[in-house]
C-alpha positions as CSV (number, residue, x, y, z in Angstrom):
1,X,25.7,-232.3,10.2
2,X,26.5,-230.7,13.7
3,X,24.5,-233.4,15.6
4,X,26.0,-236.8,16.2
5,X,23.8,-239.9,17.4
6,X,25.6,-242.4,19.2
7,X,22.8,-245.2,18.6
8,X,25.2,-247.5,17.7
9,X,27.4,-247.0,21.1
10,X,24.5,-247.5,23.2
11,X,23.5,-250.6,21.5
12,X,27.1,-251.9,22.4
13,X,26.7,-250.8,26.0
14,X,23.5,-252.8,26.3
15,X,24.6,-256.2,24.1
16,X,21.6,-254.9,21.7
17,X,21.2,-256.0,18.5
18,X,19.7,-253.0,15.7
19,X,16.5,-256.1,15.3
20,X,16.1,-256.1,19.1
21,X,15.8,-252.3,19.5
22,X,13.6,-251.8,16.6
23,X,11.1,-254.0,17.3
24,X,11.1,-253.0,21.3
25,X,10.7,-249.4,20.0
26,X,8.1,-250.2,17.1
27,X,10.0,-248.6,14.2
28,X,11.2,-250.4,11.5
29,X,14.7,-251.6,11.2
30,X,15.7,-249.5,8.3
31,X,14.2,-246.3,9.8
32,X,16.4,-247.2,13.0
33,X,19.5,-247.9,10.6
34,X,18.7,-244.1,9.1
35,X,18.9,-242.4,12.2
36,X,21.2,-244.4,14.2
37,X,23.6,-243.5,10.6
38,X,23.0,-239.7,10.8
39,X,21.2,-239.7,7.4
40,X,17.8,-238.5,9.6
41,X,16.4,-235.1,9.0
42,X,14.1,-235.2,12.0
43,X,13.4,-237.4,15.5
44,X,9.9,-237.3,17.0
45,X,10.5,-237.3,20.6
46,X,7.7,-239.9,21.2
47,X,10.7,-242.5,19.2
48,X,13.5,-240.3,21.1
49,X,11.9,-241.1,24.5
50,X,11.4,-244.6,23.6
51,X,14.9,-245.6,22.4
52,X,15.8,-243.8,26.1
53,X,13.4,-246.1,27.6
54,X,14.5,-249.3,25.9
55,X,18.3,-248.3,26.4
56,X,17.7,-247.8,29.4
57,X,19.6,-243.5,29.1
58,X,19.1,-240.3,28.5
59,X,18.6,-238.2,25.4
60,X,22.0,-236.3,25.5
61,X,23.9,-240.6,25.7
62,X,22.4,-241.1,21.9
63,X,22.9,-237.3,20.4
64,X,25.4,-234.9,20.2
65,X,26.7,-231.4,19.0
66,X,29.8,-231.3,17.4
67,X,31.5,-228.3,15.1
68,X,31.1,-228.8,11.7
69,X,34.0,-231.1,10.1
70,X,34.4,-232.8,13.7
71,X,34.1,-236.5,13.6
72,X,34.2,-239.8,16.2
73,X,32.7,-240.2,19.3
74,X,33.0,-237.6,21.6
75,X,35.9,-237.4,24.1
76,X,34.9,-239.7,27.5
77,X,35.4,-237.2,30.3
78,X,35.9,-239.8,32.8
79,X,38.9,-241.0,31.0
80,X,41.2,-237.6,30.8
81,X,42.6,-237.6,34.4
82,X,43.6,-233.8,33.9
83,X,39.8,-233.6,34.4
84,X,39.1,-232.4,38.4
């Protein structure tokens, strides 16, 4: 799938555990575990706006396009130098 959710990057960044979030955003742990995995069909952007709220970020710091067959995080622009 072309969009990438970087749920499980965030959670890092904040010392989060997948319990913690869940239950601060009010869906269930499994759901959670199906989107932060990429297996989800659909977000509703009430739960989209809440993860941002809890994490404390913006939509476009938990999802991501990529081309098809692409996989990883995305590149950190910050960290090329060639960057200007």
């Amino acid at each position: 799938m072309p969009i990438a959710v970087d749920i499980d990057v965030m959670l890092a960044k904040r010392k989060m555990s997948v319990g913690e979030l869940a239950e601060r955003v009010g869906i269930t742990p499994a759901n959670l575990a199906v989107l932060k995995n990429g297996r989800a069909k659909a977000v509703r952007f009430s739960t989209l706006a809440a993860l941002c709220e809890v994490l404390e970020c913006q939509p476009g710091d938990l999802l991501r396009w990529e081309t098809e067959g692409a996989a990883g995080p995305a590149p950190d622009p910050a960290a090329d130098s060639t960057m200007a």
